[in-house]
N, C-alpha and C positions, 0 to 999 in steps of 0.2 A: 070788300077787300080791294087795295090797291097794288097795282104789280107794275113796277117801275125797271122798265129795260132800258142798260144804259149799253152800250158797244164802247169798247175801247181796243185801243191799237198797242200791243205789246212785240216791241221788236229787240230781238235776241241777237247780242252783239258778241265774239270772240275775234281778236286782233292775236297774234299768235308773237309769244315773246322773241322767239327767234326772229320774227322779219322786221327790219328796220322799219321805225313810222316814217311814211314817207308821204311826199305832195298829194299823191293818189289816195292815200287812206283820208286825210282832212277832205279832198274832194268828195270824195266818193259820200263821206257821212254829210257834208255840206248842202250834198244834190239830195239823199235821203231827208235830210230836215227838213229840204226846202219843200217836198213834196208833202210831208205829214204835216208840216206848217197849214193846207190848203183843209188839212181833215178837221170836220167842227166834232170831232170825241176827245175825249182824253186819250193823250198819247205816252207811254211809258219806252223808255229805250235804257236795258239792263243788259252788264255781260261785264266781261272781262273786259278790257280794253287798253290794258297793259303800259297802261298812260301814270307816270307817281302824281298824282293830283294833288297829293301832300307834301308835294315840293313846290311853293312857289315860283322858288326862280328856275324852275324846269321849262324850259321854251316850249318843249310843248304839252305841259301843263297849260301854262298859259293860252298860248293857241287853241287851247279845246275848252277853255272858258271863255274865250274871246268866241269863239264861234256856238258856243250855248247860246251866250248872251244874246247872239246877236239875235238866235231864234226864240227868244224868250222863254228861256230855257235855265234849267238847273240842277244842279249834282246832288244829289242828298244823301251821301255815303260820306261820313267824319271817321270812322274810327278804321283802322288798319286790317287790310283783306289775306294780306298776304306775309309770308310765315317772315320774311325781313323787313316785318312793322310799315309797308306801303300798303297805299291805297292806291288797288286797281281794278276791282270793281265796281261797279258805277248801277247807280238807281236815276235815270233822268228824266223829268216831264217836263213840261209848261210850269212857267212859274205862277202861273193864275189857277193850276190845278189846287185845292184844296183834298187835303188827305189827315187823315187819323193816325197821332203818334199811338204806339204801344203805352198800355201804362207803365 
């Protein structure tokens, strides 16, 4: 028998709708990625984060794919979380993480 332990890093994100996104919140997730960036596990970062990701031209939509990207990073939530048809729940890893769709 083979017994295979893998460790992974799951960090639980709520941004709360009432407070404006502000410089400090991109910082603050910026200085977080850049630290989980140095962990050799898979890393998962799931939650609310109150960001319309299904708005393009939402600046900071943008902005928080712009700083995915830059940590090799990506969002894998498409379909709408929230009851006025947005997406602001968020599933994020490594884009080199490999995972299992449902069937």
């Amino acid at each position: 028998m083979t017994i295979f332990l893998v460790l992974v890093v799951l960090l639980g994100v709520f941004r709360p709708e009432i407070q404006a996104l502000s410089e400090a919140f991109f910082d603050e997730l910026s200085a977080v990625l850049k630290r989980l960036s140095t962990y050799n596990c898979p890393i998962v970062v799931c939650g609310d984060f109150n960001v319309h990701v299904d708005q393009p031209e939402d600046v900071n939509a943008v902005r928080l794919e712009q700083l995915l990207q830059s940590f090799d990073c990506r969002q894998h939530v498409t379909e709408p979380t929230h009851v006025n048809g947005h997406t602001l729940d968020l599933v994020i890893t490594r884009t080199s993480l490999t995972y299992a769709s449902a069937p």
